[in-house]
C-alpha positions in Angstrom: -2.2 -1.4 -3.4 0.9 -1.4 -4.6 2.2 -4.8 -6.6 5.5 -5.9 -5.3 5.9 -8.6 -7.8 6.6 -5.8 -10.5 9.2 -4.3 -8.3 12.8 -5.9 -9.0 13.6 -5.3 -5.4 12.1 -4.4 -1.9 13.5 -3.8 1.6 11.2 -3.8 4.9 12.6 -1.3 7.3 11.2 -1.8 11.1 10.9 1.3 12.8 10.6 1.1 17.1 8.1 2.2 19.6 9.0 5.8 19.6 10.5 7.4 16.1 11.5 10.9 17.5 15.1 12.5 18.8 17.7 9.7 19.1 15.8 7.1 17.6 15.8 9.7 14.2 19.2 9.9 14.7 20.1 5.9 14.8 18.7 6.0 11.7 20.2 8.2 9.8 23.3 5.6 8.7 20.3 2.9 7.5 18.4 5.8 5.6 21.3 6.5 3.7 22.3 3.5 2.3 18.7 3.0 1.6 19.1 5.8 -0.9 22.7 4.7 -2.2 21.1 0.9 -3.1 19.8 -0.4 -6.3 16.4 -1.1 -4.4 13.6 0.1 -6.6 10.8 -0.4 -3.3 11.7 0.7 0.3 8.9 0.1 2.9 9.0 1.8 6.4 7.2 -0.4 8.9 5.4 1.1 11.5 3.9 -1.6 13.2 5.5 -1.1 16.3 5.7 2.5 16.3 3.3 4.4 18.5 5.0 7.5 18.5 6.6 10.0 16.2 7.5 13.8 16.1 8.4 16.4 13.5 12.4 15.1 13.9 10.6 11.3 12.4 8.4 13.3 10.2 11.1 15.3 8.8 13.4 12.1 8.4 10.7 10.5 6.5 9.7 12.9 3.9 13.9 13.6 3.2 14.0 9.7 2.3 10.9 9.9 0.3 12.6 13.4 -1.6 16.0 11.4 -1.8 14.2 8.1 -3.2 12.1 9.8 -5.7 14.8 11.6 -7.3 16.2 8.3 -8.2 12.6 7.1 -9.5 12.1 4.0 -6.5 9.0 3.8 -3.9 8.5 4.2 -0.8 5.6 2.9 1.2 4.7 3.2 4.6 3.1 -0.1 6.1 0.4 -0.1 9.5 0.8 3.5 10.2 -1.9 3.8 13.0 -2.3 5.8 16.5 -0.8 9.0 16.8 1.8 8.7 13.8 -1.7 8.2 11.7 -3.2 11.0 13.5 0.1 13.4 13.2 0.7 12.3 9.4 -2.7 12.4 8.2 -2.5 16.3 9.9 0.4 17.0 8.1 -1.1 15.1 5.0 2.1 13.1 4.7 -0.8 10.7 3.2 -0.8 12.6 0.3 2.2 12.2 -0.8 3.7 8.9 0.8 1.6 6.3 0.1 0.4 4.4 3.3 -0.5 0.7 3.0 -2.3 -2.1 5.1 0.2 -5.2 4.2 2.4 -6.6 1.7 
């Protein structure tokens, strides 16, 4: 579990029902200035999502790249259902830490 009292900052990012195509592309403004902040923790919320394909997946892991590089987290909170299912596959879990709550 990751501590967010040791972190000087955090964001909470909700993601909707279905994180594929369009939705991806809405995003892409919000990702970006969540990689040109001084936010040391960025966590994607995926309690409403019930849906995401390789365009989410790919969108995710190029914010993880992007935040690492400038040494800040990023968490992904109440992945369950088929973006579980699909990430776990892919072993996203692996490498972006998943978590339960805050």
């Amino acid at each position: 579990m990751i501590n967010l009292a040791n972190a000087q900052a955090h964001k909470i990012v909700s993601l909707p029902n279905d994180f594929s195509g369009f939705a991806v592309d809405g995003f892409k403004d919000e990702f970006e200035g969540l990689v040109d902040t001084d936010t040391d923790f960025i966590i994607l919320d995926f309690s409403k999502t019930e849906f995401i394909d390789s365009s989410g997946i790919g969108a995710v892991v190029f914010l993880y790249k992007r935040i690492e590089k400038k040494s800040h987290k990023l968490s992904l909170l109440n992945v369950t259902g088929q973006p579980f299912k699909l990430m776990n596959l892919l072993r996203v879990d692996k490498t972006i830490p998943f978590i339960d709550s805050i």
